[in-house]
C-alpha positions, -999 to +999 in steps of 0.1 A: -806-801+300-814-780+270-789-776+248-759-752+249-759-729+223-759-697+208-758-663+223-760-667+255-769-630+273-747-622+305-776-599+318-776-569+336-786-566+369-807-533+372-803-515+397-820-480+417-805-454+426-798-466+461-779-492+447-806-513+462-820-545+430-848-536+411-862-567+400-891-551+381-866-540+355-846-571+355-880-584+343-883-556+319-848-571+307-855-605+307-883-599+281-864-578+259-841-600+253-862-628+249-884-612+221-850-603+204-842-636+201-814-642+221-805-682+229-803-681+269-802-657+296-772-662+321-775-641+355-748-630+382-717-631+355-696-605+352-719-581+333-746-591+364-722-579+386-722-613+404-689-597+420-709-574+441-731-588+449-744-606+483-759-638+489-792-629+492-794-604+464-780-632+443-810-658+454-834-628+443-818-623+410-818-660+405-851-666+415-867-635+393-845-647+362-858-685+366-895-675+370-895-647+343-878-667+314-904-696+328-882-725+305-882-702+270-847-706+268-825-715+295-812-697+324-775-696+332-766-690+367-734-680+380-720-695+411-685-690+414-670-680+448-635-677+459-640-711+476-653-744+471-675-741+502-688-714+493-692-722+459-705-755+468-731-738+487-743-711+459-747-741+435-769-757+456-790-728+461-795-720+426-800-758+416-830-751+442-839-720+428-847-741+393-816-723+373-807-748+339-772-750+341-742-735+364-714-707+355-688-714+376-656-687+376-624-698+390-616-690+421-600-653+426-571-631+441-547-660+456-528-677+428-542-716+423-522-744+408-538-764+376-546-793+405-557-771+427-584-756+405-591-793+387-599-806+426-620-772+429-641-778+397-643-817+406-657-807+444-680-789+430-696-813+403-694-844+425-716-828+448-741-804+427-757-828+403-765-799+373-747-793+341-716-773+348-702-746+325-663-736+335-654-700+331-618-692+324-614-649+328-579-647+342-576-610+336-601-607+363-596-635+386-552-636+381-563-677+376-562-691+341-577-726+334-549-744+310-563-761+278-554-792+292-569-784+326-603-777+302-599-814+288-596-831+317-622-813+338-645-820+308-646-856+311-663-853+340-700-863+337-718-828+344-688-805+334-704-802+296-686-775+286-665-739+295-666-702+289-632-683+278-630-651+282-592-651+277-586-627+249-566-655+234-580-670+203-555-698+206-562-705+238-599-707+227-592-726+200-568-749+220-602-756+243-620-764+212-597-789+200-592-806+230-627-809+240-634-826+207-614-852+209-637-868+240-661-892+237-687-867+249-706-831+233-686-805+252-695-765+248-674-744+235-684-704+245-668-672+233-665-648+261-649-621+238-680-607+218-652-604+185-649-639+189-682-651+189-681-660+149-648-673+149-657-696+176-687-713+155-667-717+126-636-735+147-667-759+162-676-740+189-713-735+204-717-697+206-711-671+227-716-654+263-720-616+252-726-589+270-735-563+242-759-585+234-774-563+263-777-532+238-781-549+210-796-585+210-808-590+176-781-581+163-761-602+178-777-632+180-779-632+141-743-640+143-752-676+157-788-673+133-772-666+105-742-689+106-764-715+113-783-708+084-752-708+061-753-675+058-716-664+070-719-627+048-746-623+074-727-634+102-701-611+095-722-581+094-735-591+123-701-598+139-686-565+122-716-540+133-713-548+174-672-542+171-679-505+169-683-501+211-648-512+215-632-480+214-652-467+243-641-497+269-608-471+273-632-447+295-639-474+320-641-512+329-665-529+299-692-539+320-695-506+330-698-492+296-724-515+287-744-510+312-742-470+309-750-480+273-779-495+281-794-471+305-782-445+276-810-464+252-838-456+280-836-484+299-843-482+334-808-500+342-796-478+363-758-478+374-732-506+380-727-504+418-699-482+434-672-478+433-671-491+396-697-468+383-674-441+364-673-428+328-656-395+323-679-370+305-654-377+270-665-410+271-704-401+276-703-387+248-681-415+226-711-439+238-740-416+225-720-416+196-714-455+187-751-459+196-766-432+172-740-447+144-755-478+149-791-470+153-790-451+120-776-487+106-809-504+124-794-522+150-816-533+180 
């Protein structure tokens, strides 16, 4: 397994006008991203629209991603279902497929105890033999994966290390903590893009962000340049992609980056319907953060 770090790139999936994959593009993406820099390219998260996606459409994504990036940097893929049959299942077809490592969400929509998602996470992982990352989003799956859950699902072999998307830097920092006091490396990721830099500096690995989709350079540096001591340089970095934030009020993020993207001339297309919606206001509040910060060089 290579190792877990950096900014990790929740990619788009691009889609036609039909709504129908268009894998050409995806590979259009994949390269992008790669040139820029980026540290990993992870498919079918929430930016991938892994939500919407079937189980076919998901193999093809997979299958493009893992043949495109062709073992540059590693390739994420996310495998989470609502439950552990069917999550089972996925993992085993993208271990097949030649994906690096495994994004598993937690299970969705009915409320799950702490043991029940621990026996989930452990089903899973005792039966796929890949590197496992957990990913904690409660806000869009009503399930939240407790510190202490974290910790002990990490001292399982080929859980190496989780995703929180929380909004909590405590609880983020609580995983941190935790995880370090095991006798094993374990893999700290921001899933808030504001967090990405305070992550590193608490001892975390990086960051899953998905305006590294509009602006991968720039974002990476924050992991480059921290890692080259340079935290004025991180902070720009950091500071310079918090801009977008004030158009996520016009519609769910993921949507707003994409429509970002496609906004730079990128044949992205839309996120698939029903969640495809931004008000003509908030058209316009995009154009504007993304000629702001193309003036400022961004890319």
């Amino acid at each position: 397994m290579k190792e877990i770090k950096g900014v990790i790139v929740p990619i788009l999936t691009p889609m036609r006008e039909d709504g129908t994959i268009n894998s050409e593009e995806l590979v259009n993406q994949i390269e992008r991203l790669i040139d820029a820099g980026i540290h990993g390219i992870f498919v079918l998260g929430t930016n991938g629209e892994g939500y919407i996606l079937d189980e076919d459409e998901k193999t093809e994504v997979i299958r493009v991603a893992v043949n495109t990036v062709n073992g540059r940097v590693p390739v994420y893929a996310g495998t989470g279902c609502v439950s552990t049959r069917d999550t089972v299942r996925m993992s085993r077809k993208a271990k097949e497929l030649g994906a690096d490592a495994l994004s598993i969400i937690t299970p969705s929509f009915a409320a799950a105890s702490q043991e029940e998602l621990i026996r989930h996470y452990e089903t899973v992982a005792n039966t796929v033999d890949m590197p496992i990352l957990l990913y904690n989003i409660p806000a869009r799956t009503g399930n939240a994966l407790a510190p202490a859950t974290v910790q002990k699902l990490s001292q399982v072999a080929n859980i190496v290390g989780a995703k929180d998307s929380s909004g909590d830097i405590e609880n983020l920092k609580a995983y941190i903590r935790l995880t370090r006091e095991l006798d094993k490396d374990v893999a700290i990721l921001a899933g808030n893009d504001g967090a990405i830099l305070t992550c590193l500096k608490e001892g975390g690995a990086g960051g899953i962000a998905g305006r590294a989709n509009i602006w991968p350079a720039t974002v990476a540096k924050i992991y480059d340049c921290f890692k080259a001591g340079d935290l004025e340089g991180a902070q720009a970095a950091q500071d310079a992609i918090a801009i977008l934030q004030q158009t996520f009020k016009y519609g769910n993020p993921n949507t707003i980056i994409k429509t970002a993207v496609a906004l730079q001339g990128h044949n992205v297309g839309k996120c698939r319907a029903p969640f495809n919606y931004v008000p003509e206001e908030g058209l316009d509040a995009i154009k504007k953060v993304l000629a702001e910060n193309a003036a400022k060089g961004l890319n």
